[in-house]
C-alpha positions as CSV (number, residue, x, y, z in Angstrom):
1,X,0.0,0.0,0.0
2,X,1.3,3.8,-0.4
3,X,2.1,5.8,2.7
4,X,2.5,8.9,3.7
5,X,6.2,9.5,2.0
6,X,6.1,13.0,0.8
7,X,2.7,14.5,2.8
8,X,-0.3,12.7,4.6
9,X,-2.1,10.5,2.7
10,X,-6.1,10.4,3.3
11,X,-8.4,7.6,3.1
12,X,-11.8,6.7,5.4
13,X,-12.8,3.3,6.6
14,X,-15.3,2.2,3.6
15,X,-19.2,2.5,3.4
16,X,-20.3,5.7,1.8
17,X,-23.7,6.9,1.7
18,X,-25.9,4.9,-1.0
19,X,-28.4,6.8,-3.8
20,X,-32.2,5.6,-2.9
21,X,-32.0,4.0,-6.4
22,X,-29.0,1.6,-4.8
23,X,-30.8,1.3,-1.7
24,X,-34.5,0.0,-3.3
25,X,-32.0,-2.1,-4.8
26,X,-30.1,-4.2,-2.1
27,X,-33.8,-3.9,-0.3
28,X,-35.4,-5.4,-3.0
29,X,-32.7,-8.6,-3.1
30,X,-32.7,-8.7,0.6
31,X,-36.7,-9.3,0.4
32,X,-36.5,-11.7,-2.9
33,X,-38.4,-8.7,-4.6
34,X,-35.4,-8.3,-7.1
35,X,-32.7,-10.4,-8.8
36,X,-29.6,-8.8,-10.2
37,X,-30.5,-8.6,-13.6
38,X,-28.6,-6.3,-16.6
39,X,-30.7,-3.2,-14.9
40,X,-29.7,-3.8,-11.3
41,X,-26.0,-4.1,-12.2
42,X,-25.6,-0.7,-14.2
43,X,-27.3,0.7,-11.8
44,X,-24.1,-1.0,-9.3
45,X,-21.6,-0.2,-11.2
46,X,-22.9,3.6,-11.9
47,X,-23.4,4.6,-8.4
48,X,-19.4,2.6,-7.7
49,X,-18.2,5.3,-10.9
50,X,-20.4,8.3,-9.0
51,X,-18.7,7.5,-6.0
52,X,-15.3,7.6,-6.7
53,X,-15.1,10.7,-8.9
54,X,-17.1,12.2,-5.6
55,X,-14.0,10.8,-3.3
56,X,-11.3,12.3,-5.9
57,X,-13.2,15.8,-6.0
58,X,-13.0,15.8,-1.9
59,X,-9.3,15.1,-2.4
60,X,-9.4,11.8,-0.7
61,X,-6.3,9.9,-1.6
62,X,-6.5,6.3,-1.2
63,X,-10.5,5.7,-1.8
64,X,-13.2,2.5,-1.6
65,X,-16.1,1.7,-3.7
66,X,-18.3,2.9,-1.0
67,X,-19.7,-0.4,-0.9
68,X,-22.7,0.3,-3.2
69,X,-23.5,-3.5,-3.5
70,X,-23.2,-4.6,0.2
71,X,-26.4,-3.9,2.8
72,X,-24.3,-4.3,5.5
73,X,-20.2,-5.1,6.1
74,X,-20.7,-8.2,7.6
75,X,-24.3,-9.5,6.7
76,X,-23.4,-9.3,2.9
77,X,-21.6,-13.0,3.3
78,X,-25.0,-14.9,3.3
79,X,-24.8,-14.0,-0.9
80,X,-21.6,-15.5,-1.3
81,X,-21.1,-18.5,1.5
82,X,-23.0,-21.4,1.8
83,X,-24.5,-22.9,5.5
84,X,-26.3,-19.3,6.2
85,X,-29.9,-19.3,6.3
86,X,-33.1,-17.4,8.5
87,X,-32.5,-14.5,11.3
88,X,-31.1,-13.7,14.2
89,X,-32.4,-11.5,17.5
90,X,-30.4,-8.9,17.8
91,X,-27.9,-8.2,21.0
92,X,-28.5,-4.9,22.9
93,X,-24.6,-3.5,23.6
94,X,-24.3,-3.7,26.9
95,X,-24.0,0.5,27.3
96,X,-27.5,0.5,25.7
97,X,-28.9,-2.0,28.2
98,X,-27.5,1.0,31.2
99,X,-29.7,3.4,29.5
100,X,-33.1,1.9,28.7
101,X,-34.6,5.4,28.3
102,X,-31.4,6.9,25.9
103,X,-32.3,3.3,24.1
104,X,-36.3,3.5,23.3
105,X,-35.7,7.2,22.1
106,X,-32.7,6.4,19.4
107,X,-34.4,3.3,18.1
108,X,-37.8,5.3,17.5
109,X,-38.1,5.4,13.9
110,X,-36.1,2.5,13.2
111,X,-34.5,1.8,9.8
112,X,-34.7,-0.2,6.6
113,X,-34.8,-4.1,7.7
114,X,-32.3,-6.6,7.0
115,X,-31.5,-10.5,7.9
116,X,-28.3,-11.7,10.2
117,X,-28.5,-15.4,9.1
118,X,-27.7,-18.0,11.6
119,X,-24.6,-20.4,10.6
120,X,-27.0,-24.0,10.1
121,X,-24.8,-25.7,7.9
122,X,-21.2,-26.3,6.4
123,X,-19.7,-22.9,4.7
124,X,-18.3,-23.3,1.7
125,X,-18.1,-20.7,-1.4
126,X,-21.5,-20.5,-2.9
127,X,-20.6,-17.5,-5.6
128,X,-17.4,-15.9,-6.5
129,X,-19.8,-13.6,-9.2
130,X,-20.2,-10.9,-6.3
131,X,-16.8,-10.1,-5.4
132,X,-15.9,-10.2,-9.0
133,X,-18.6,-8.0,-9.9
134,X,-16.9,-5.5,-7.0
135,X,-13.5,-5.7,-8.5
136,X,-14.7,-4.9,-11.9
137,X,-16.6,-2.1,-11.0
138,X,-14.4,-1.1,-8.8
139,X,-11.0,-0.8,-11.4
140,X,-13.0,1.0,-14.2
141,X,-14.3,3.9,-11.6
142,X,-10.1,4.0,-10.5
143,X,-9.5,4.2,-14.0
144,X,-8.8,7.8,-15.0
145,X,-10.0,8.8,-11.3
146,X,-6.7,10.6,-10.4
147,X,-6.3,9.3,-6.7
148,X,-3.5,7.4,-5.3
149,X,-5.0,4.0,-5.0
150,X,-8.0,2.0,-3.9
151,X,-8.9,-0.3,-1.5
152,X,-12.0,-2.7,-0.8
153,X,-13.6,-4.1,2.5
154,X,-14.1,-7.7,3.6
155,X,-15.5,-8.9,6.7
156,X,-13.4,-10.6,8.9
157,X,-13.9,-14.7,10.2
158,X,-14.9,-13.3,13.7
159,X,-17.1,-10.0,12.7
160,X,-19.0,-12.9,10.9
161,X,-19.4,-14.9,13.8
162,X,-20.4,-12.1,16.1
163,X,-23.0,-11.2,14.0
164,X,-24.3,-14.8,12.5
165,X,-24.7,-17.2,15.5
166,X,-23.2,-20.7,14.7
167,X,-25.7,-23.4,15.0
168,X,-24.0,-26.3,13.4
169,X,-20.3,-26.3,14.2
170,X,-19.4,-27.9,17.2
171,X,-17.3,-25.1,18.5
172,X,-16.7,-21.7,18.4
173,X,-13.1,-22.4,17.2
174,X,-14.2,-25.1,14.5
175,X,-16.8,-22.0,13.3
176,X,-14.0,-19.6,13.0
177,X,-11.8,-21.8,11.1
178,X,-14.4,-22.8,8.2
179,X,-15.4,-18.8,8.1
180,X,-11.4,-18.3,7.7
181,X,-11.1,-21.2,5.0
182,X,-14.1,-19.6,3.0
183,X,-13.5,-15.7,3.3
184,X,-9.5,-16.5,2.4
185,X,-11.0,-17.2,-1.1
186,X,-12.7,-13.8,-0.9
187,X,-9.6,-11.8,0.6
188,X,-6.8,-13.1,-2.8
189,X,-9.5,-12.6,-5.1
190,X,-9.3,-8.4,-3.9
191,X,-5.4,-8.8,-3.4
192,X,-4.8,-10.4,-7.0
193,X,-6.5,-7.7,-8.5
194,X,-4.2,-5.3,-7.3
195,X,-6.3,-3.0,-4.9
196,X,-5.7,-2.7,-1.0
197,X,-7.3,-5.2,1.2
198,X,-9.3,-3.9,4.1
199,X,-10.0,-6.5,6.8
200,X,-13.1,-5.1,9.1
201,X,-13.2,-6.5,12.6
202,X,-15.2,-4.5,14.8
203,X,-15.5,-7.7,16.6
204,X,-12.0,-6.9,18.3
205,X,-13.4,-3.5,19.7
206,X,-16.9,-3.8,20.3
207,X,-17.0,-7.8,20.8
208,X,-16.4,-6.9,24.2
209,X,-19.5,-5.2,25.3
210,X,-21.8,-7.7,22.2
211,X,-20.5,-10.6,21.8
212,X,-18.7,-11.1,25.1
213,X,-20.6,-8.8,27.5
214,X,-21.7,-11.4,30.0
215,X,-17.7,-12.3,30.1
216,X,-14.7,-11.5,31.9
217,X,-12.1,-9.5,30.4
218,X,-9.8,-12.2,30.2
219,X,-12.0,-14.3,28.2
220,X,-12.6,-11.7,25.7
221,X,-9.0,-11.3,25.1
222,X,-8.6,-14.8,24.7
223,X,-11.3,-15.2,22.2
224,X,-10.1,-12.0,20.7
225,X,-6.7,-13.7,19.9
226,X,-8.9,-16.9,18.6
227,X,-10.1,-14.4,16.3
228,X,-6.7,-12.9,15.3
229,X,-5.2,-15.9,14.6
230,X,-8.2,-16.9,12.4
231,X,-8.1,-14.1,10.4
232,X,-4.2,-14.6,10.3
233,X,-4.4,-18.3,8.8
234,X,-6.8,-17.1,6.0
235,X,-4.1,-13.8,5.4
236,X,-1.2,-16.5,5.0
237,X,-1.0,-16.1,1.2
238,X,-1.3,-12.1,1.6
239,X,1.7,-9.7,2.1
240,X,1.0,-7.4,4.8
241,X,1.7,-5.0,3.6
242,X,-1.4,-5.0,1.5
243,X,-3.4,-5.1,4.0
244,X,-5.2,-2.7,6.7
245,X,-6.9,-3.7,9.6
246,X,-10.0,-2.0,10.6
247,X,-10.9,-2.2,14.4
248,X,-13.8,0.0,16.0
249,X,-15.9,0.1,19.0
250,X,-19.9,0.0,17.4
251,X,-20.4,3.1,14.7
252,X,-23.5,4.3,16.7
253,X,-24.1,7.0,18.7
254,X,-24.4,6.3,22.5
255,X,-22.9,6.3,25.8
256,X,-19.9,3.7,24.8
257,X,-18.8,3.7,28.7
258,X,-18.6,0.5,27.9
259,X,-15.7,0.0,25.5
260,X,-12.7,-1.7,26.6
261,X,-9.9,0.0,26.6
262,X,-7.1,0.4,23.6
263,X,-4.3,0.1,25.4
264,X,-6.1,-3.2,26.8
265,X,-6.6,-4.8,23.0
266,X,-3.5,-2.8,21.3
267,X,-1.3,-6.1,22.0
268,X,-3.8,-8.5,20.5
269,X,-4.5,-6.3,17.9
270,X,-1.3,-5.7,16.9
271,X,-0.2,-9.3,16.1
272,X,-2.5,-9.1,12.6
273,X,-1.4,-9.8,9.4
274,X,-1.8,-6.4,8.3
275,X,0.3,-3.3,8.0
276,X,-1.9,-0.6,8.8
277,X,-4.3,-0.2,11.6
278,X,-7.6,2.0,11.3
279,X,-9.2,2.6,14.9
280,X,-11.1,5.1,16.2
281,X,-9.3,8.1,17.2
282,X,-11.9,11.2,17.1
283,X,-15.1,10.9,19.2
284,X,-15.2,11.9,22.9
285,X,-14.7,8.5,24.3
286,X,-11.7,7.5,22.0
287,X,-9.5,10.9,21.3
288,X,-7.7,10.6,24.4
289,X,-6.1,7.3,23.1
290,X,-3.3,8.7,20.9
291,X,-1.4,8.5,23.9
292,X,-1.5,5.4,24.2
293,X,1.1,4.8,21.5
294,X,3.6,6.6,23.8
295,X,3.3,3.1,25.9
296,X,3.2,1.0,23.6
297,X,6.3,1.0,21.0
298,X,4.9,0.4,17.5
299,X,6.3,-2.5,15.9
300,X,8.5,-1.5,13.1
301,X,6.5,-3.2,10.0
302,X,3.1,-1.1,11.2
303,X,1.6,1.8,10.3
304,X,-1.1,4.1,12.2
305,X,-4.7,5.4,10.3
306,X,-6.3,7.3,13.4
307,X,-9.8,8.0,12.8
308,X,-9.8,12.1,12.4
309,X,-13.3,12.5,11.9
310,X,-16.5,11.2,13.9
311,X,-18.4,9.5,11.9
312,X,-21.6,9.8,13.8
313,X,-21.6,13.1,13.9
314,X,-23.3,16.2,11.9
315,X,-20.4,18.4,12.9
316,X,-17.8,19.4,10.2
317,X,-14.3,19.0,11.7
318,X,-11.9,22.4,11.6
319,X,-9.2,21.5,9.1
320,X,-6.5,23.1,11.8
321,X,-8.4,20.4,14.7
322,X,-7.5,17.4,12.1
323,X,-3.6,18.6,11.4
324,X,-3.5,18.8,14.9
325,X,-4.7,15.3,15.5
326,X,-2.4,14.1,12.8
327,X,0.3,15.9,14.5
328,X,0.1,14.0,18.0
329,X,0.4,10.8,16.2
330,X,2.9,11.9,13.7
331,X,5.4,13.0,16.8
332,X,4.9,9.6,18.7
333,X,5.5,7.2,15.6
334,X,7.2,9.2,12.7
335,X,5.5,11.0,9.6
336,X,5.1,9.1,7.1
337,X,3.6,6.6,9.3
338,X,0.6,7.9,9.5
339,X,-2.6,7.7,7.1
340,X,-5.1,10.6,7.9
341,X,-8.4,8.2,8.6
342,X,-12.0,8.3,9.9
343,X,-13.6,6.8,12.7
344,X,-15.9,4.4,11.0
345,X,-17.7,4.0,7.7
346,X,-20.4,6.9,7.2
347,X,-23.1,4.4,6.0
348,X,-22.2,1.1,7.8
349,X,-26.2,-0.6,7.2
350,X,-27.7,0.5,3.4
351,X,-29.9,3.7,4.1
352,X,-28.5,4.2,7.4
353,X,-26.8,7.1,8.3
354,X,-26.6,9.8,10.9
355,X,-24.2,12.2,8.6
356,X,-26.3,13.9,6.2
357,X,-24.6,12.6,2.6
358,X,-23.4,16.3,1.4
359,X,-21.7,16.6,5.2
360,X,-19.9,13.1,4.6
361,X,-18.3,15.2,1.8
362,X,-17.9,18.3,3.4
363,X,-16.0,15.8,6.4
364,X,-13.9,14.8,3.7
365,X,-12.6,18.0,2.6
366,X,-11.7,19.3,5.6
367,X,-9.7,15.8,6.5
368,X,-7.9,16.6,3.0
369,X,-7.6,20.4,4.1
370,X,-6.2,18.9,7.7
371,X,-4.0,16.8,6.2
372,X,-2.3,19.4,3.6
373,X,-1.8,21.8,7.0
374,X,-0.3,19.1,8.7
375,X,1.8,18.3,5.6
376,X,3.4,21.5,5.6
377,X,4.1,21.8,9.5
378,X,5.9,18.2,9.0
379,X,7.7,18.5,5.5
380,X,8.3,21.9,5.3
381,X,8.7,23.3,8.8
């Protein structure tokens, strides 16, 4: 991947906001309504050409294809593994369950529907058609696009398991290790195509207070490490340096008290096969964690991309606020390792999306704006 060797390179975390055209789309295969017929893919591979030129005009560096075909990061695998079938209940994070009343107000008005399949059989590949269709779609809009390269998302073995109970494996292990076998196919189809490979495992972050909220710390971090070395053995074919790790706490708004610590996961973490590192860096319960990096040497082969921007929030950050951000990292681990990030995705579910599309972009600028201010204070002071 390129880094920051002559100014701060910027990039996000992925999902951008879908068109309602893209969204009565994915809607309409998520309810059987629609198949992808000649119509459904133009319209796909359109809104993937619409979204790129948008990322280049913001002056975003290293861009994604928004994910205009997924309806969410890590549900999207029930199209393209077999074993995945029905729903699940959903799991109340455990800082939402502290504030029943803060709860019942943010889920009023609700949000398109959309399954998370229970694991009821072996996974295998079912369809390689999708991720090829992404790559495709995905090289044209980079052709000609002016931007400094691309990268696409894939869900990691344990985001998949935290969201898709496993109800035919015998352990939690044995589930991790088919997930890992099948998404591996997944991960060297993006890598042999050249582009970036972004590996998204919330389930390191916010796994603690979902997934494993009725646990001990210890546990989680031992499950955690289950997880890395999953995703790890279905890496083991892919350099690592083409590939970037995202790692997040829940892109929701809330109280968060819950979230375990960085410094507490940073070790685990850490031990990915993957370069660069994308964590949340911006919103009032994860700013203060730049510091962190003082205590914890950064392995030599690594690089940092600190979410700059909040991506749950309507507010526009001040260009001088990101190069300042950019700055505290840049003076702990070196200059040109550091990637000028965001938070989270800005439209993690389809048609879901606190940011207001236009402010997404107007986010944007001001990380590119940030990251040219911070350029000049650390190549040209």
């Amino acid at each position: 991947m390129k880094l920051s060797t002559d100014r701060i390179l910027t990039t996000h975390v992925g999902s951008l906001p879908r068109s309602q055209a893209v969204c009565d789309l994915v809607f309409g295969k998520e309810a059987g309504t629609r198949t992808e017929d000649a119509a459904y893919k133009k319209t796909i591979a359109e809104a993937v050409g619409e979204v790129v030129k948008r990322q280049a005009s913001s002056r975003v560096d290293v861009v994604s294809d928004g994910e205009m075909s997924k309806i969410s990061y890590a549900t999207y695998i029930k199209d393209r593994l077999t074993g995945f079938e029905g729903d699940s209940p959903r799991t109340i994070p455990a800082d939402l369950e502290a504030f029943p009343g803060y709860r019942e107000r943010a889920s009023k008005g609700g949000g398109p529907s959309y399954r998370r399949p229970r694991c009821t059989g072996p996974i295998k590949v079912k369809d390689l058609e999708p991720v090829r269709d992404d790559v495709a779609n995905f090289k044209k809009a980079l052709s000609g696009a002016g931007v400094v390269e691309g990268f696409m998302n894939a869900a990691s073995p344990g985001v998949i398991a935290m969201f898709q109970p496993n109800d035919y494996y015998p352990s939690d292990d044995a589930y991790l290790a088919a997930l890992a076998d099948a998404m591996q196919v997944e991960y060297e189809e993006i890598h042999k195509a050249g582009l970036v490979l972004q590996i998204d495992s919330p389930d390191l972050g916010v796994g603690r207070h979902m997934m494993f909220k009725s646990a001990d710390e210890g546990t989680f971090l031992k499950r955690a490490a289950a997880h890395v070395e999953a995703l790890n053995h279905a890496l083991r074919n892919i350099p690592p340096s083409s590939v970037r790790l995202h790692v997040c706490w829940g892109n929701y708004e809330g109280p968060h008290h819950c979230d375990i610590d960085l410094d507490r996961i940073l070790p685990t973490v850490l031990k990915a096969r993957a370069q660069a590192l994308s964590f949340e860096a911006a919103n009032p319960r994860h700013a203060h964690e730049w510091a962190v990096f003082k205590e914890h040497k950064l392995p030599d082969d690594k690089v940092l991309m600190p979410g700059l921007l909040d991506s749950c929030t309507n507010y526009v950050e001040h260009p001088k606020l990101v190069a300042e951000r950019i700055g505290r990292f840049a003076e702990i681990v070196g200059r040109e390792r550091v990637l000028a990030g965001t938070d989270c995705g800005f439209s993690t579910f389809a048609g879901v999306g606190r940011v207001d599309p236009d402010v997404v972009y107007a986010k944007l600028e001001a990380l590119a704006e940030g990251a040219a201010i911070a350029s000049d204070r650390l190549w040209r002071k």
